[in-house]
LUMKELO-704734 format. One record per residue (C-alpha): x negated, y, z; chain; residue number from 1; residue in one letter. Coordinates in steps of 0.02 Angstrom, whole numbers. Layout:
<pt X="X" Y="Y" Z="Z" chain="A" n="NUM" res="A"/>
...
end
This chain:
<pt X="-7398" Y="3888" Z="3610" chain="A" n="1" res="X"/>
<pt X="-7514" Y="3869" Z="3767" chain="A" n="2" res="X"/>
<pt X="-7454" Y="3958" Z="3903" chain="A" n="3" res="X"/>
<pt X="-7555" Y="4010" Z="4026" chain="A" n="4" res="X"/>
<pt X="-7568" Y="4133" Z="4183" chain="A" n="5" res="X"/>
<pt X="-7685" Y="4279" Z="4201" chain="A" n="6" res="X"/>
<pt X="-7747" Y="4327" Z="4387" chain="A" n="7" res="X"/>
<pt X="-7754" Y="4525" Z="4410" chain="A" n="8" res="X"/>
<pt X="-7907" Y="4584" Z="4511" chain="A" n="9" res="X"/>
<pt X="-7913" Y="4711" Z="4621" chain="A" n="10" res="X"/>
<pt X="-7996" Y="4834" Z="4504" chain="A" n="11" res="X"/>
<pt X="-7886" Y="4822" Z="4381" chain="A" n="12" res="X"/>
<pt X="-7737" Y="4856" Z="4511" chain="A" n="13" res="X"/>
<pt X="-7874" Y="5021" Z="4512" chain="A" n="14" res="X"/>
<pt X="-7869" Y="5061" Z="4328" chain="A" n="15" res="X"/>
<pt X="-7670" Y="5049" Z="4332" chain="A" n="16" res="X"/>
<pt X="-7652" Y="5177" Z="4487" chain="A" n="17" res="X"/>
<pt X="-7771" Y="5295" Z="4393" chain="A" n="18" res="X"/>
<pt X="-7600" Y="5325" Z="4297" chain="A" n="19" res="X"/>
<pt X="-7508" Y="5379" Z="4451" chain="A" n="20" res="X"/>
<pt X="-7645" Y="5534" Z="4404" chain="A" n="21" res="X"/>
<pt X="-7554" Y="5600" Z="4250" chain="A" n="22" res="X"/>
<pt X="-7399" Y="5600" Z="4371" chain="A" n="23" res="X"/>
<pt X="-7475" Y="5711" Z="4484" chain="A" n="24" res="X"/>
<pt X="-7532" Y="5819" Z="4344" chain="A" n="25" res="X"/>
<pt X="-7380" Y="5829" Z="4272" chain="A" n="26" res="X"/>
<pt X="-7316" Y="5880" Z="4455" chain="A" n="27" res="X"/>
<pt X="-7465" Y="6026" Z="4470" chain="A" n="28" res="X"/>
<pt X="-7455" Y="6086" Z="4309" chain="A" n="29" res="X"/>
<pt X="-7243" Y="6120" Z="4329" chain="A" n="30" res="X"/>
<pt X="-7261" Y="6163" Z="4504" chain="A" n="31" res="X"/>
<pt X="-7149" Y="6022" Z="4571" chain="A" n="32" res="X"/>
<pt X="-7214" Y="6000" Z="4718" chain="A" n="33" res="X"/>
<pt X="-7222" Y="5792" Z="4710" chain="A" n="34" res="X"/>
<pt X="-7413" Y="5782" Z="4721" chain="A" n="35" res="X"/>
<pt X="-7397" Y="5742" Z="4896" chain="A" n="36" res="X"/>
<pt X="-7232" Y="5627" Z="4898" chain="A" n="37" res="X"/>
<pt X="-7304" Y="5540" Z="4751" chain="A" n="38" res="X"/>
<pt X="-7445" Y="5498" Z="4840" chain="A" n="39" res="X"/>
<pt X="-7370" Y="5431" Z="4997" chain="A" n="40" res="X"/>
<pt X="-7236" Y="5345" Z="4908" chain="A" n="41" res="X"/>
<pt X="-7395" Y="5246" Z="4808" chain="A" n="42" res="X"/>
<pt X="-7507" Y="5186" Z="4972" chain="A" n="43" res="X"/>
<pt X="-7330" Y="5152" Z="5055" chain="A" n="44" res="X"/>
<pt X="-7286" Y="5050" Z="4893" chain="A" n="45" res="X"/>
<pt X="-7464" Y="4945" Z="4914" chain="A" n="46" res="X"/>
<pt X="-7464" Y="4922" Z="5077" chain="A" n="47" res="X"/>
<pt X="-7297" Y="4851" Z="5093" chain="A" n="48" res="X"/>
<pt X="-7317" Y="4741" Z="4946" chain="A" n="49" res="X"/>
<pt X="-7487" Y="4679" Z="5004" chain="A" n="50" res="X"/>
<pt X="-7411" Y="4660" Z="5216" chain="A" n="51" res="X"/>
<pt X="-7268" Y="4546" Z="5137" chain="A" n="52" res="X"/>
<pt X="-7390" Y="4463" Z="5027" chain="A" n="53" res="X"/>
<pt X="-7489" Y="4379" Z="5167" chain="A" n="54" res="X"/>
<pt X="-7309" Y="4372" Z="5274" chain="A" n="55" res="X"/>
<pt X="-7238" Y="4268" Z="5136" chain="A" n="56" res="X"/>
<pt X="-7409" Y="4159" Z="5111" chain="A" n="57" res="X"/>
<pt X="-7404" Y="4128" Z="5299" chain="A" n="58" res="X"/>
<pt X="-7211" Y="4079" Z="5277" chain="A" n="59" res="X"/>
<pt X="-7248" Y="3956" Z="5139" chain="A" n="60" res="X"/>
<pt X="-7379" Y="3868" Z="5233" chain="A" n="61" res="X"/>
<pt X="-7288" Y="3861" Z="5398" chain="A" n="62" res="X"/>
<pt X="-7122" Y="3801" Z="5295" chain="A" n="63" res="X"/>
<pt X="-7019" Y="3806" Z="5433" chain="A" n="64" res="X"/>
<pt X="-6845" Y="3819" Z="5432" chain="A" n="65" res="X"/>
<pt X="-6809" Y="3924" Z="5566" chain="A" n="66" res="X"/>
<pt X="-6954" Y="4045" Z="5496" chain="A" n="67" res="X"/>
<pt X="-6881" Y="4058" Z="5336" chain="A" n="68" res="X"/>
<pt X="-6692" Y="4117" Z="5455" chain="A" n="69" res="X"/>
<pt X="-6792" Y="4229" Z="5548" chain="A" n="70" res="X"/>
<pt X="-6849" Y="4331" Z="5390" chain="A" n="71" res="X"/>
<pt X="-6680" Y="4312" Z="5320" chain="A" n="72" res="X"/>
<pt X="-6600" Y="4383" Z="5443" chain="A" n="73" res="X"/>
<pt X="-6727" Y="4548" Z="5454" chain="A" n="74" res="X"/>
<pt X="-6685" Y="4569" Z="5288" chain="A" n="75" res="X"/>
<pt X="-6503" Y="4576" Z="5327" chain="A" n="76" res="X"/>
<pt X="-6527" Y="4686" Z="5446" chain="A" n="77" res="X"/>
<pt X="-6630" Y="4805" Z="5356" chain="A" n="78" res="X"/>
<pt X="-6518" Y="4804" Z="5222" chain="A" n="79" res="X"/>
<pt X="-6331" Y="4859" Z="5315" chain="A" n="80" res="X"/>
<pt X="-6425" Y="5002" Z="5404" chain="A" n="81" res="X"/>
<pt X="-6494" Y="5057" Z="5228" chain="A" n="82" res="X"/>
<pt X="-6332" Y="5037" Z="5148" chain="A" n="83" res="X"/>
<pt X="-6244" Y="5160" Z="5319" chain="A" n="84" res="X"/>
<pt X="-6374" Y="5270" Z="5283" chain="A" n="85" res="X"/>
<pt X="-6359" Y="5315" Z="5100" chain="A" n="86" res="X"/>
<pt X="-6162" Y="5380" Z="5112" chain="A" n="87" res="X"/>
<pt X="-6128" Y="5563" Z="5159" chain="A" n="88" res="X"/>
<pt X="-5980" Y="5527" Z="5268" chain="A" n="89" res="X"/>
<pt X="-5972" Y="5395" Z="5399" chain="A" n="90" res="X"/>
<pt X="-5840" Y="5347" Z="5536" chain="A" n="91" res="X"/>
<pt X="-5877" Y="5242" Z="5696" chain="A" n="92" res="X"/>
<pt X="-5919" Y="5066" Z="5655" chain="A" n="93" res="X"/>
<pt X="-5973" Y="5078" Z="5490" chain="A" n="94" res="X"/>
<pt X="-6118" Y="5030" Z="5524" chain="A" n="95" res="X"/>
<pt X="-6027" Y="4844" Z="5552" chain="A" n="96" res="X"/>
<pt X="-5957" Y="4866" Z="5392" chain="A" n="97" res="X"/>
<pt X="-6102" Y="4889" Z="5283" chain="A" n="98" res="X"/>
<pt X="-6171" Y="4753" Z="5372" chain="A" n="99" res="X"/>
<pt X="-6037" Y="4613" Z="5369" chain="A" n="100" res="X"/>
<pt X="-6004" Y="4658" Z="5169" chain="A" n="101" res="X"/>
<pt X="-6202" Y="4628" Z="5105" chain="A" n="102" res="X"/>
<pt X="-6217" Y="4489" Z="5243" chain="A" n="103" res="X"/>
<pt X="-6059" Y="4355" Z="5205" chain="A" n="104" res="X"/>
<pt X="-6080" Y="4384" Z="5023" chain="A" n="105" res="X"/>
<pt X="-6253" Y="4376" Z="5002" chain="A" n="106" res="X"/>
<pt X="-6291" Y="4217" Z="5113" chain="A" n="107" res="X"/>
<pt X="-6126" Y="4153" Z="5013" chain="A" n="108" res="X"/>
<pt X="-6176" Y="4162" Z="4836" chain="A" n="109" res="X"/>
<pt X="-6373" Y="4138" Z="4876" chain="A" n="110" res="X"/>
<pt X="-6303" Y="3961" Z="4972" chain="A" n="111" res="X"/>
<pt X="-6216" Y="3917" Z="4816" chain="A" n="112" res="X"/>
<pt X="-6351" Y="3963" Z="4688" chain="A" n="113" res="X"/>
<pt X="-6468" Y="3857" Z="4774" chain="A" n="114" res="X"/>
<pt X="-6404" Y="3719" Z="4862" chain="A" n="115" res="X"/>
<pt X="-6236" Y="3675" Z="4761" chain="A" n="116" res="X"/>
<pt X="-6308" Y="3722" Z="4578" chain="A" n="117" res="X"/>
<pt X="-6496" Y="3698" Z="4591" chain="A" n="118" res="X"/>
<pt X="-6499" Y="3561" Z="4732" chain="A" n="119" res="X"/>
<pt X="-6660" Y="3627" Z="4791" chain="A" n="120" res="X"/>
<pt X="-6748" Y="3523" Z="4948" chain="A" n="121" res="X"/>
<pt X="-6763" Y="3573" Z="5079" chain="A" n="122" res="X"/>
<pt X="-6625" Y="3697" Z="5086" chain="A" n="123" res="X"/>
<pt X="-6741" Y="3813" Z="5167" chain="A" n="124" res="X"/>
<pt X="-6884" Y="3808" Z="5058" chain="A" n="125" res="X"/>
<pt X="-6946" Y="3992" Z="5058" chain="A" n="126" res="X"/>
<pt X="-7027" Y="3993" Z="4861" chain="A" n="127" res="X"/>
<pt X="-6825" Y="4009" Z="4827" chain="A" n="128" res="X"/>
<pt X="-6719" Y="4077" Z="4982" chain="A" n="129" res="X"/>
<pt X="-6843" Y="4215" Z="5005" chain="A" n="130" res="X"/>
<pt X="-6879" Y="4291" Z="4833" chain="A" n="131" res="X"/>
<pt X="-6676" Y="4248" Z="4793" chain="A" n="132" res="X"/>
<pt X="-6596" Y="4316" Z="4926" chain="A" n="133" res="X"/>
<pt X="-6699" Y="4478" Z="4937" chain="A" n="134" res="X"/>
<pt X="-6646" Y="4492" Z="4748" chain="A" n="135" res="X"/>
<pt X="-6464" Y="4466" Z="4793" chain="A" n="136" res="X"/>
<pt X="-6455" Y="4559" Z="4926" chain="A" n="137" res="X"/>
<pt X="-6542" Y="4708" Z="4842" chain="A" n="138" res="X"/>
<pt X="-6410" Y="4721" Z="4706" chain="A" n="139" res="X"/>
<pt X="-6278" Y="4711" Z="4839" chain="A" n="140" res="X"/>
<pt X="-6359" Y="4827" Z="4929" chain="A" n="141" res="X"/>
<pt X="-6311" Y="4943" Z="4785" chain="A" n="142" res="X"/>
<pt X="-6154" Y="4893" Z="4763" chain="A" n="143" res="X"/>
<pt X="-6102" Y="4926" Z="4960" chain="A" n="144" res="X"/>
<pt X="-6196" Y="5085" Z="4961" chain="A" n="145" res="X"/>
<pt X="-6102" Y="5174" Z="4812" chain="A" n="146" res="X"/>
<pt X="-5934" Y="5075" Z="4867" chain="A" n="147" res="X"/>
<pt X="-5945" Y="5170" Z="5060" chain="A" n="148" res="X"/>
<pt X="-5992" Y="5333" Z="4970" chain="A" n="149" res="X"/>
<pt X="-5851" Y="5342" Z="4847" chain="A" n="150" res="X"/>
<pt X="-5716" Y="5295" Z="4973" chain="A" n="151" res="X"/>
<pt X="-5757" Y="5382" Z="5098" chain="A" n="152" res="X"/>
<pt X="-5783" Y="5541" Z="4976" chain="A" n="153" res="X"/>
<pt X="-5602" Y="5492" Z="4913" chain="A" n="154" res="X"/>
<pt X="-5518" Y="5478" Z="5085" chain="A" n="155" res="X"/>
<pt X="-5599" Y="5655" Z="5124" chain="A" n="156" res="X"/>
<pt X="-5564" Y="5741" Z="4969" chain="A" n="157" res="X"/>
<pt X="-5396" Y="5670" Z="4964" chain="A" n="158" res="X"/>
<pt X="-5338" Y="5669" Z="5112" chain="A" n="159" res="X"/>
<pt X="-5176" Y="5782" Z="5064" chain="A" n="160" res="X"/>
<pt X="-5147" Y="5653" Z="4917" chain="A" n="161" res="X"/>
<pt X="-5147" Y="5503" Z="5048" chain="A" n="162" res="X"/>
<pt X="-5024" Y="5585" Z="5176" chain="A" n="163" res="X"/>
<pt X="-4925" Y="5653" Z="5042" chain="A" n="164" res="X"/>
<pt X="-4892" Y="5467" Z="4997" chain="A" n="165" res="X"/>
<pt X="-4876" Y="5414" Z="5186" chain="A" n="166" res="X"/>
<pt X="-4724" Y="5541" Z="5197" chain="A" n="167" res="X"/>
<pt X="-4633" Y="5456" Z="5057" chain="A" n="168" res="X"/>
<pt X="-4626" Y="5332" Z="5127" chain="A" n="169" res="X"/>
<pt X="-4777" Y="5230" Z="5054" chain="A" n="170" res="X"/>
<pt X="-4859" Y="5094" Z="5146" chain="A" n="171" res="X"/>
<pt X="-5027" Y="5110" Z="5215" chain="A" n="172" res="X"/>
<pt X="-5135" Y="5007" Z="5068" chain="A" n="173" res="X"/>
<pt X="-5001" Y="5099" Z="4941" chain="A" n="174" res="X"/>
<pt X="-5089" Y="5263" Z="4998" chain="A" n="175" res="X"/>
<pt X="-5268" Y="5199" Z="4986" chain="A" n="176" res="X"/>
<pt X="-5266" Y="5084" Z="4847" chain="A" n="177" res="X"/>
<pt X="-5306" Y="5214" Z="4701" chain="A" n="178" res="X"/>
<pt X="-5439" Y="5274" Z="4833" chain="A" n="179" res="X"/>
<pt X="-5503" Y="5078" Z="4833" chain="A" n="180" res="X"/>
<pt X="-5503" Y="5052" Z="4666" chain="A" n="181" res="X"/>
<pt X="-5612" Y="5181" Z="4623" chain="A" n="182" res="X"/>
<pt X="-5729" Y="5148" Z="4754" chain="A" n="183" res="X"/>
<pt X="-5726" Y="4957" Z="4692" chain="A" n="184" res="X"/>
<pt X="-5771" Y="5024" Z="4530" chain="A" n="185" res="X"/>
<pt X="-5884" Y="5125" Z="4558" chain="A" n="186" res="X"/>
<pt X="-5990" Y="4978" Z="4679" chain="A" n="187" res="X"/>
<pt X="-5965" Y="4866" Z="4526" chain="A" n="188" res="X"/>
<pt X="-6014" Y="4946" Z="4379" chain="A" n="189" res="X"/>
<pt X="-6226" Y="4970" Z="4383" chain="A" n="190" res="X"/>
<pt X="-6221" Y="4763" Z="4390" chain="A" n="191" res="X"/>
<pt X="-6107" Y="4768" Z="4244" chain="A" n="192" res="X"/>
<pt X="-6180" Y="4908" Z="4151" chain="A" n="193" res="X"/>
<pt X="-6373" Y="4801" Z="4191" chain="A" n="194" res="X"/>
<pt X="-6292" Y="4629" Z="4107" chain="A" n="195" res="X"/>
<pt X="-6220" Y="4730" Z="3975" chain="A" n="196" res="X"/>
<pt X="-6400" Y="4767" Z="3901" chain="A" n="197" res="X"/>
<pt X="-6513" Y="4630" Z="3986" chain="A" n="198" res="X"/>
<pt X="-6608" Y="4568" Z="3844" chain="A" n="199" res="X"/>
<pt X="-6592" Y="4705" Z="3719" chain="A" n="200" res="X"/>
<pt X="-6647" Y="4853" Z="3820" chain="A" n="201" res="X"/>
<pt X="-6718" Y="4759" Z="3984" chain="A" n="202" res="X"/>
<pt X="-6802" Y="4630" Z="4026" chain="A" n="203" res="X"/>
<pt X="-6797" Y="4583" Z="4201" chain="A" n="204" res="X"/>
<pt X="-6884" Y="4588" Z="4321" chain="A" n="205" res="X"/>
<pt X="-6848" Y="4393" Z="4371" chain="A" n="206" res="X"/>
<pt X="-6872" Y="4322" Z="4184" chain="A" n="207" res="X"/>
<pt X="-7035" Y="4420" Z="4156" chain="A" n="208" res="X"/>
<pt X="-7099" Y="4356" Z="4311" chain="A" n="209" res="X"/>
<pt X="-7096" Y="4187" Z="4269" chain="A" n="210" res="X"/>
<pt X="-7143" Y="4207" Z="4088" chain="A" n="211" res="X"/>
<pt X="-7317" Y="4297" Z="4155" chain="A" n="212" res="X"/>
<pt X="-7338" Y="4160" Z="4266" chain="A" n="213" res="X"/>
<pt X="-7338" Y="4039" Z="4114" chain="A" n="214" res="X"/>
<pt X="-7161" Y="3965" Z="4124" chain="A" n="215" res="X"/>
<pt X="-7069" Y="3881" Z="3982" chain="A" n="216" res="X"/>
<pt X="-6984" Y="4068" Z="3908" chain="A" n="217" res="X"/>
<pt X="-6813" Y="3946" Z="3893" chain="A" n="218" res="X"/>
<pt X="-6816" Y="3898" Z="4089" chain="A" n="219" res="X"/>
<pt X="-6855" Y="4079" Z="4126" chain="A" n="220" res="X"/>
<pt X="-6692" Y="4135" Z="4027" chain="A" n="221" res="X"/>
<pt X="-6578" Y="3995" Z="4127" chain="A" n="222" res="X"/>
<pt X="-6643" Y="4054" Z="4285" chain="A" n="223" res="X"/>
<pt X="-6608" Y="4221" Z="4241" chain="A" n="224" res="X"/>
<pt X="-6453" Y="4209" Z="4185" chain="A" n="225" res="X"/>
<pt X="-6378" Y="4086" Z="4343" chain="A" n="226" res="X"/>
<pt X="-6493" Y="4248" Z="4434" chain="A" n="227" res="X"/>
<pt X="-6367" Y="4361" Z="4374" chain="A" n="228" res="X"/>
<pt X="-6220" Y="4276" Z="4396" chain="A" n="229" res="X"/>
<pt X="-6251" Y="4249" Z="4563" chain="A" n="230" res="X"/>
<pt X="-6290" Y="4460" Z="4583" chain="A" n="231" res="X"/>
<pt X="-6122" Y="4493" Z="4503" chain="A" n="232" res="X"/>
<pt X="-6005" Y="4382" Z="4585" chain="A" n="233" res="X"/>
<pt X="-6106" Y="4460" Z="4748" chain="A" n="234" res="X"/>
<pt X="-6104" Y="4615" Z="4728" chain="A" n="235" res="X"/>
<pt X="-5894" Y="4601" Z="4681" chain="A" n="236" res="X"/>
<pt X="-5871" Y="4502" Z="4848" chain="A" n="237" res="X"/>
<pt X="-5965" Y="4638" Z="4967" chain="A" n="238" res="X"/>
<pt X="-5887" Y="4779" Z="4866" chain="A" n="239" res="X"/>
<pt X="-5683" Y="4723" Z="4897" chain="A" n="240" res="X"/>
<pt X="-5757" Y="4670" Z="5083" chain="A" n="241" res="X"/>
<pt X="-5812" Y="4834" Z="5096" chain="A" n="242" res="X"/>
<pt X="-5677" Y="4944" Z="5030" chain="A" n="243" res="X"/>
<pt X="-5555" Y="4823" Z="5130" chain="A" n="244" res="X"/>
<pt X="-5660" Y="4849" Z="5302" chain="A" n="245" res="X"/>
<pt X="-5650" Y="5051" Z="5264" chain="A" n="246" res="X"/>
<pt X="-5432" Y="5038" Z="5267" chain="A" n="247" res="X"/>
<pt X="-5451" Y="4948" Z="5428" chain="A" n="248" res="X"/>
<pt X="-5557" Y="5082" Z="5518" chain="A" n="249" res="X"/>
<pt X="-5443" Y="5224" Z="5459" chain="A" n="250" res="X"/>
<pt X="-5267" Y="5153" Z="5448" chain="A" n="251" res="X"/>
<pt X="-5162" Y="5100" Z="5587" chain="A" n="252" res="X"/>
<pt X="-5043" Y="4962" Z="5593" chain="A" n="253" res="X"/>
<pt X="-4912" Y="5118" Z="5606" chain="A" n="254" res="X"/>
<pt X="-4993" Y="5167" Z="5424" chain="A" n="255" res="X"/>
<pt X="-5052" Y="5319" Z="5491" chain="A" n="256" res="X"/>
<pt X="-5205" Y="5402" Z="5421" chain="A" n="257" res="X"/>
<pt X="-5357" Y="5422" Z="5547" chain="A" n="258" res="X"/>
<pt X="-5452" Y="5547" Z="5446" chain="A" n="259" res="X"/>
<pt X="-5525" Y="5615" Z="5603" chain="A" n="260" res="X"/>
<pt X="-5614" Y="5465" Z="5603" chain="A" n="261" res="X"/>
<pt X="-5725" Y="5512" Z="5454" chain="A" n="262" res="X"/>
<pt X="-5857" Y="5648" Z="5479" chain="A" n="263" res="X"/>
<pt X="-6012" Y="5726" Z="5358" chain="A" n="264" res="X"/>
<pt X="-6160" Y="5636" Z="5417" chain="A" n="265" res="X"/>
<pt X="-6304" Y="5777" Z="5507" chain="A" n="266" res="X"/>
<pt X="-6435" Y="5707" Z="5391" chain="A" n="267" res="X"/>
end
């Protein structure tokens, strides 16, 4: 079978946002009131994509590896305050937390992907840290977001549960633990309910990448499949980091429960 890639013009990038028309429609037509969000949300889409295409074809060329940090770290960045801002209730330093749990994990399991399993050289070379990482770190992203919502929910919701336990004589991580696990769980399972169906229901979007772009459909499966891997054991890692930050913030070495600590966010 030749294999080959097909270039997209601008125009036809045209044709395929005329369909971005029927969604607008649709929003008219049932008075949803999208029209306008729709909108921005497609010139934000294209403009961002097209700003981080010439970013990334600047990287490439410079291929340096203090460039290549630079972005890395941005991305880090960007990513703990997004994960702070998605949960309803926060507490003083959380947004640390969200940080240090997508940071360690993500530089962790993107370091052993690429330099330990795939050998690449340089270690820095941006055509994999770049596109890898920001795919790692997305899914973690995910997994620290939900984890912070859930536990903090918990700890609120059950707070009389958690003293309850406290005055019986329970330890502090005795009290939180159920609270934990569920959080834990909850970080954990769109990565696990994504490789139970990759394949069969969805193709990703990793693979299908690579298969446009003319690669061998086998290689494209391997990479996907060491891709995912890597996402799962990350987003497990930042999730338990996470949940085990949160017990620090609100218990004291006395196991007393600082609920005061955690307030509804103004937003």
């Amino acid at each position: 079978m030749n294999l080959q890639y097909m270039e997209i013009s601008i125009g036809q990038i045209g044709l395929a946002a005329m369909l971005i028309l029927a969604n607008g429609l649709i929003s008219i037509l049932l008075r949803l009131r999208l029209e306008k969000q729709l909108l921005i949300a497609s010139v934000r889409m294209v403009v961002q994509l097209f700003a981080i295409g010439l970013i990334l074809k600047w990287v490439f060329a410079a291929d340096k590896w203090y460039i290549v940090l630079a972005i890395m770290t941005v991305m880090t960045l960007i990513a703990g305050l997004s994960a702070r801002n998605r949960s309803r209730i926060r507490y003083s330093g959380m947004q640390f937390d969200a940080l240090f749990s997508i940071w360690i994990p993500s530089w962790l399991t993107m370091a052993i992907g690429l330099v330990l399993i795939l050998r690449i050289q340089p270690w820095y070379s941006p055509q994999y840290v770049i596109p890898v990482l920001g795919m790692i770190m997305g899914n973690t992203l995910t997994g620290v977001s939900l984890g912070l919502d859930r536990i903090t929910s918990e700890l609120t919701q059950r707070r009389d549960h958690v003293e309850m336990m406290l005055s019986l004589g329970a330890s502090g991580w005795e009290a939180y633990r159920e609270a934990a696990q569920t959080a834990v769980r909850a970080g954990m399972m769109p990565t696990i309910n994504s490789m139970m169906v990759i394949g069969l229901v969805s193709l990703p979007g990793m693979m299908t990448g690579q298969i446009l772009a003319g690669q061998d459909p086998e290689q494209a499966i391997r990479y996907q499949i060491l891709l995912m891997f890597l996402l799962t054991a990350s987003s497990a890692i930042a999730c338990v980091l996470a949940v085990l930050l949160v017990y620090r913030r609100v218990f004291s070495p006395q196991y007393n429960f600082l609920y005061w600590k955690l307030h509804e966010s103004s937003k």
